[in-house]
N, C-alpha and C positions, 0 to 999 in steps of 0.2 A: 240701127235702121229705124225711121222714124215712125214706119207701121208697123214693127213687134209688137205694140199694146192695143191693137185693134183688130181680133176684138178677145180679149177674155172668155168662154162661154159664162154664162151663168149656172151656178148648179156645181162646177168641176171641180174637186180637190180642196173641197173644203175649206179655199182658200177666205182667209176675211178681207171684205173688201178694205177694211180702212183700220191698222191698229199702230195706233200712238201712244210712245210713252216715254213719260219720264219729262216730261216739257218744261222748260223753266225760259222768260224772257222779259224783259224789263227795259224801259226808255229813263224816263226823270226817276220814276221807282217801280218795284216789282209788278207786276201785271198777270203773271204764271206761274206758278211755282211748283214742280215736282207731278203735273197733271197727265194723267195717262186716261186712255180712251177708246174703246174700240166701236166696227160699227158694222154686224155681220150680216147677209142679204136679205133684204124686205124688213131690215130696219129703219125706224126713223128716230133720230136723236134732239131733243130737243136744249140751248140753252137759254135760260134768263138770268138777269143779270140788270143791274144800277147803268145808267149811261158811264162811260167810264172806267167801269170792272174791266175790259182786256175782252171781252166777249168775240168783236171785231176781229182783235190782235189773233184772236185764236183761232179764228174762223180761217185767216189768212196764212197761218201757220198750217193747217190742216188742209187746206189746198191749193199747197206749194207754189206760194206767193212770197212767203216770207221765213225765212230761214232760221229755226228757234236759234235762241245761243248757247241751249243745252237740248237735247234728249231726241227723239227719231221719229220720223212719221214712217209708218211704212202702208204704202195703195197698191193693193191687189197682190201683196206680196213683195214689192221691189221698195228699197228706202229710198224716197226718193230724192233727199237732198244729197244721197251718195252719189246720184247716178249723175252723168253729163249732161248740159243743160238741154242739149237735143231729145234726148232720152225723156226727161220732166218732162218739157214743151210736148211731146206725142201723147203721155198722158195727159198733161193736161187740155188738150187738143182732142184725143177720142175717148175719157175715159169718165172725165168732171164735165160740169155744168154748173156756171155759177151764177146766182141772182144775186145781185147787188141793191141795197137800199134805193142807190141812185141806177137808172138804167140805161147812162151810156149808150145809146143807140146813136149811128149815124145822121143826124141831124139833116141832113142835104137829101139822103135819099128817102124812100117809102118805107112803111112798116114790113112789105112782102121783100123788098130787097135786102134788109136789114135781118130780114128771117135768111133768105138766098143767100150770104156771106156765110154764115153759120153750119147750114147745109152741105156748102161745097165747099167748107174747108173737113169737115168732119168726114164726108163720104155719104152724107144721108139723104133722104128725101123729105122734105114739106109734107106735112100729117093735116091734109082736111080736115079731118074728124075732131085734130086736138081745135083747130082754126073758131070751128063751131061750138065747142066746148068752153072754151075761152070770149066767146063773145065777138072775136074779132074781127070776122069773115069782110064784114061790109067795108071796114076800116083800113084794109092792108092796104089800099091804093092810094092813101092818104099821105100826106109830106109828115114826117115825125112831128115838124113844127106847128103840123095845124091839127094834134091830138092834146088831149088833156092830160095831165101826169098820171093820171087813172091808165088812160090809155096805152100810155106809153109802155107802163108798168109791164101791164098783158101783152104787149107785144115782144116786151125785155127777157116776160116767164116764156113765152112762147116760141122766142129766137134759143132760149135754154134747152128746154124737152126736146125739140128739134134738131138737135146735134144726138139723142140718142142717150144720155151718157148712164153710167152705172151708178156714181155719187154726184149727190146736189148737194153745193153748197151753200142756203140762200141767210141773207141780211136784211131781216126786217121786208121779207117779203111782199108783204101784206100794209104796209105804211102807208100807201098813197092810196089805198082801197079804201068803199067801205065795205060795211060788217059782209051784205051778201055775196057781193063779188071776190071777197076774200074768200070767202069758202068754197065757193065755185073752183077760185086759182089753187087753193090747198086740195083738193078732193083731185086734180087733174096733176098735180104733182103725186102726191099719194098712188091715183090709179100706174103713173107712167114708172116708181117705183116697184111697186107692183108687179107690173108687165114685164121688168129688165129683172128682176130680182136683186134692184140695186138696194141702194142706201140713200139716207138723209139725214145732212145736219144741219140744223135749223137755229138761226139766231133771233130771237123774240122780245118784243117787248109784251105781247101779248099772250096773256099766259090762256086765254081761252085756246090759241092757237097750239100752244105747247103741250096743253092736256091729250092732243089729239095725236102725239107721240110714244111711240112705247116706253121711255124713257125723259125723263125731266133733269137737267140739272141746274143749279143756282152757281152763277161763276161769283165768288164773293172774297175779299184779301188773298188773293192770289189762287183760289185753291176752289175744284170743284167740286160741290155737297147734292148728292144723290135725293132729287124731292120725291119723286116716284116713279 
């Protein structure tokens, strides 16, 4: 049933929301090798990494995009490349939130409808508050195509928090920002972790951004090295 995973409470059975292990997955050559991971509530996890390192690969393996060819993710308790793809999809549908590099938003419609798809496939309601938070209020009436990639960005973190979800899992987040808006978008991430008692895994190039994790790690020949 495709609303079993919605909603988890937060707080119950000590469950962690995200524990992977054993990872190994490789294209032309190795990319992951042997990596385990977990990520328990009102964590944020940070990795950095060389363009190239798998960082991506991993990002995507961790929220069941991409199917390792060794070892298990298991969210909120259920593995989910065990489960049937209905099962996946409802997690990944009320459970994740994912920021992409690129922000994929509906090009045809507005920033506010592009947040509205988001809303009412998850079950949620539109957050004023994050609207103002994020800078975006004035802009949601606007056509995707007549924002700047800044823009768009915030509309992309903002179609994210607005589904609710427990784990984020963002790619270079912060890449089309600059420095002060970035930290604006990180601080409203943060709070919205915070709030759900979720998690975050965070893919960076910017390590000012990854300090600001309770955990660091360097993804480097396949294998990931604990910075702080």
């Amino acid at each position: 049933m495709l609303s079993a995973y919605r909603r988890i409470p937060p707080g119950t059975g000590g469950i962690q929301l995200l524990d992977a292990q054993n990872l190994s997955h490789a294209f032309d050559y190795p990319l992951l090798q042997n990596i385990s991971l977990s990520i328990g509530e009102e964590e944020k996890v940070a990795v950095i990494g060389v363009s190239g390192s798998g960082k991506s690969t991993l990002l995507h393996i961790l929220a069941t995009l991409l199917k390792p060819q060794k070892g298990h993710v298991n969210i909120l308790g259920a593995d989910v490349y065990s489960l049937e793809n209905k099962e996946r999809l409802a997690i990944r549908r009320y459970e994740i939130g994912i920021i992409f590099q690129f922000h994929y938003l509906f090009k045809g419609m507005s920033g506010a409808e592009n947040i509205e798809i988001a809303t009412l496939l998850s079950g949620t309601k539109p957050d004023e508050e994050l609207f103002e938070r994020l800078g975006i209020k004035d802009m949601l009436n606007k056509r995707v195509t007549e924002l700047s990639g800044g823009q768009q960005q915030r509309i992309s973190i903002a179609r994210v928090l607005s589904k609710n979800p427990r784990l984020i899992f963002a790619d270079e987040p912060t890449g089309n920002l600059d420095d002060e808006t970035a930290h604006i978008v990180m601080d409203a991430v943060f709070e919205h972790i915070q709030k759900v008692r979720g998690g975050l895994f965070l893919v960076t190039h910017d390590e000012r951004i990854a300090k600001s994790c309770d955990r660091v790690y360097r993804l480097e020949h396949a294998k990931l090295e604990l910075v702080r």
